[in-house]
N, C-alpha and C positions, 0 to 999 in steps of 0.2 A: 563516666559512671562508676570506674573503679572506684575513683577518690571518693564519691559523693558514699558509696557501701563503706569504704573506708572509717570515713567520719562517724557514719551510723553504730558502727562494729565499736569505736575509741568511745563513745558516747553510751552505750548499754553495759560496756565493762565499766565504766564509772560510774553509772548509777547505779549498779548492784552494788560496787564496794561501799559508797556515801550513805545507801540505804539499806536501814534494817527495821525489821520489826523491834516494837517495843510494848512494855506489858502496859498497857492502860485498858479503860474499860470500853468494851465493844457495845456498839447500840443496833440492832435488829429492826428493820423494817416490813411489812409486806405492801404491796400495790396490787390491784384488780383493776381492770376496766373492759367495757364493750362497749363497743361503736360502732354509729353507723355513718359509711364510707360512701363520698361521691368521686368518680376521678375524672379527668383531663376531657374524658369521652362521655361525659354525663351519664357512667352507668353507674349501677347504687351494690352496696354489699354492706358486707357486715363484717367487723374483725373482735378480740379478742386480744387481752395483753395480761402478764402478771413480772412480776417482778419482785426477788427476795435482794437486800440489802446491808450490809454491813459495813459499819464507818465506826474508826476510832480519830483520836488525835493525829496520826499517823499514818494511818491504814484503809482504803477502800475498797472492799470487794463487792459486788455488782449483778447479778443472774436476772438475764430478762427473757421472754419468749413472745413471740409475735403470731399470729393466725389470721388473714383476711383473705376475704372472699369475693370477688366482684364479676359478675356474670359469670362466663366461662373460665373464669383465671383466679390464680390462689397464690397466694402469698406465705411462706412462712419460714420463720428466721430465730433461731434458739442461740445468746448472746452472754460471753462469760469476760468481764472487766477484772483484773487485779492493777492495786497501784497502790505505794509507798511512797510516802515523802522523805525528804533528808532533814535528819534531823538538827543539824547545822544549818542548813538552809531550808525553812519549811514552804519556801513559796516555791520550790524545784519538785518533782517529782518522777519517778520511772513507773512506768506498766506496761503491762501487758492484752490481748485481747485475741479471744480466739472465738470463731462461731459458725456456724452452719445457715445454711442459706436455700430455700428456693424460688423461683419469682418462674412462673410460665410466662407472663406478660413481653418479658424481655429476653426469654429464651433461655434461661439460666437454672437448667435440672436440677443441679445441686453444687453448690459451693462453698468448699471450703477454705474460712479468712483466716489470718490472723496476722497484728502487728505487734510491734514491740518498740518504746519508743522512750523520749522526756516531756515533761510539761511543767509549764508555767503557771503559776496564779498571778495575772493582770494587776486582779482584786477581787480580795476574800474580805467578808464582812460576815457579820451575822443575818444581815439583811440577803444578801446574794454573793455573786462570783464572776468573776471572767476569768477562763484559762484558756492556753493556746497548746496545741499538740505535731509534735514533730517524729515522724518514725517512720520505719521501711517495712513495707507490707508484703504479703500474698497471699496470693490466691489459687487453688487448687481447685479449679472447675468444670464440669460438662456443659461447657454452650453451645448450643445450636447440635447437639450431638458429637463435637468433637472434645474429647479430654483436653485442657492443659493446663500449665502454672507460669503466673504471671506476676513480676514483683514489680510493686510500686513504691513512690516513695509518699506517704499521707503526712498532712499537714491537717487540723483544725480547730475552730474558734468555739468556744460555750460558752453562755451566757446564760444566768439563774435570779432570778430576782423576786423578792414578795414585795408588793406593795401592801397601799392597807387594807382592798376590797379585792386584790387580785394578784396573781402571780404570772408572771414570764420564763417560758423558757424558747431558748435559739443555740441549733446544733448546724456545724458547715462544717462540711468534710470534703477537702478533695484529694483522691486518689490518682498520679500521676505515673502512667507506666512507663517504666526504664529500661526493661526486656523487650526483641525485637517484635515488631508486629508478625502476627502469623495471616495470612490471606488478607493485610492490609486490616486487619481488623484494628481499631483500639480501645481497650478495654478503660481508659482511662474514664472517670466518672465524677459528676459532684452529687455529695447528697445531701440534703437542707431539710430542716425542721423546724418548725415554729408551730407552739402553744400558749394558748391563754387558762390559765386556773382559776375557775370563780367557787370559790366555798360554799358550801350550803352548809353544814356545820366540821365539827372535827375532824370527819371520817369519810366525807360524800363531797366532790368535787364537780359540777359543770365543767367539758374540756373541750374547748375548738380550736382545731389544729390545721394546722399546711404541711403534706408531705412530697417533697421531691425528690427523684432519681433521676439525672440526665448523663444517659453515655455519649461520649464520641463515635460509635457506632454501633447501632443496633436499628435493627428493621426497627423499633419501638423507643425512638430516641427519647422522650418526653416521656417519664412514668411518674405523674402526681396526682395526689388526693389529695381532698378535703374533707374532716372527719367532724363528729360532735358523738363524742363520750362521758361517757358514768364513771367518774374512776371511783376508787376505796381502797384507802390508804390502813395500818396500825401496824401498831408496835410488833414484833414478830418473835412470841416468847419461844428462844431457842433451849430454856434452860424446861419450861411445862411438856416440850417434845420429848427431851431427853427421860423425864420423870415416866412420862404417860406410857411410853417404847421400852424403854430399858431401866424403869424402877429406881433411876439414879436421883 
């Protein structure tokens, strides 16, 4: 496990050197949605998503927040992406990702993530994407009531695609723990995503989704839903906030 943090360590110094910021122009997004949620145990809830966005030629940054509700149990997860690409090699990139966490379902008080890693573009079009993600994680969490930190090494695959009456997306992530087990627990996990996007016009999207969490141990091994959301997407004028706030 030295050598595998080794690699990891040789691999984050070089993508910070290869990659830099560059001045091109930045485009603003915003995202809404609510939905309504069935899970695994057929019971029903309701959640709640927004997400602000920022992409240049170069550059991704990313702010998402999650709220669901399903019977007795709650969900909620506030989620911060950075990544740069190299600009000698634009299909390589480095980021970073840190976020706060709670799930009652699986016994997970509060958790905090973060990785740091490289990635790949498969294929990038304008049409869609595939990229694949390699980095060393952790986690600082209260499960079951006991505090700890736990490093993994995460790998995963995404997939983005429009067609012409619909859009795709597919997220896989597994989390593989490299730290010793404590009480024979393992915290190691996959998490899977899948949506379909039906437009109704520029702004108002139909969204039916598949969510999965599966640990290696937990009283509540299996945590998935099935969702059908409202989203609403535009442009996110960062330049009318600044005027509006501070007369700039």
């Amino acid at each position: 496990m030295i050598i595998n943090k080794s690699i990891f360590i040789v691999l984050i110094i070089l993508s910070c050197i290869f990659s830099h910021e560059v001045d091109d122009t930045a485009n603003w997004k915003q995202y809404y949605r609510g939905s309504y949620i069935v899970n695994e145990q057929h019971n029903y809830g309701l959640g709640g998503y927004f997400r602000i966005k920022r992409t240049t030629k170069y550059t991704f940054r990313d702010l998402r927040g999650y709220l669901h509700f399903i019977k007795d149990n709650s969900y909620k997860k506030i989620r911060y992406k950075s990544s740069n690409k190299f600009r000698e090699f634009n299909r390589l990139y480095n980021y970073s990702t840190i976020s706060i966490d709670q799930n009652s379902k699986v016994g997970v008080n509060i958790r905090y993530h973060g990785n740091q890693g490289v990635g790949f573009f498969v294929n990038d079009s304008n049409s869609g994407h595939i990229n694949a993600e390699l980095a060393l994680a952790y986690d600082i969490s209260d499960y079951l009531n006991d505090s700890r930190k736990t490093s993994y090494i995460k790998s995963g695959l995404y997939w983005d695609q429009d067609f012409r009456d619909y859009e795709i997306k597919l997220e896989v992530e597994h989390y593989y723990q490299i730290t010793d087990l404590i009480d024979d627990i393992n915290l190691s996990r996959l998490e899977f995503l899948f949506e379909v996007y039906f437009p109704l016009n520029d702004e108002l999207q139909v969204i039916l989704g598949y969510e999965l969490e599966q640990f290696e141990s937990s009283d509540n091994k299996i945590n998935s839903s099935v969702f059908l959301s409202i989203g609403y997407d535009d442009i996110f004028n960062i330049k009318r906030i600044k005027k509006d706030k501070y007369g700039m």
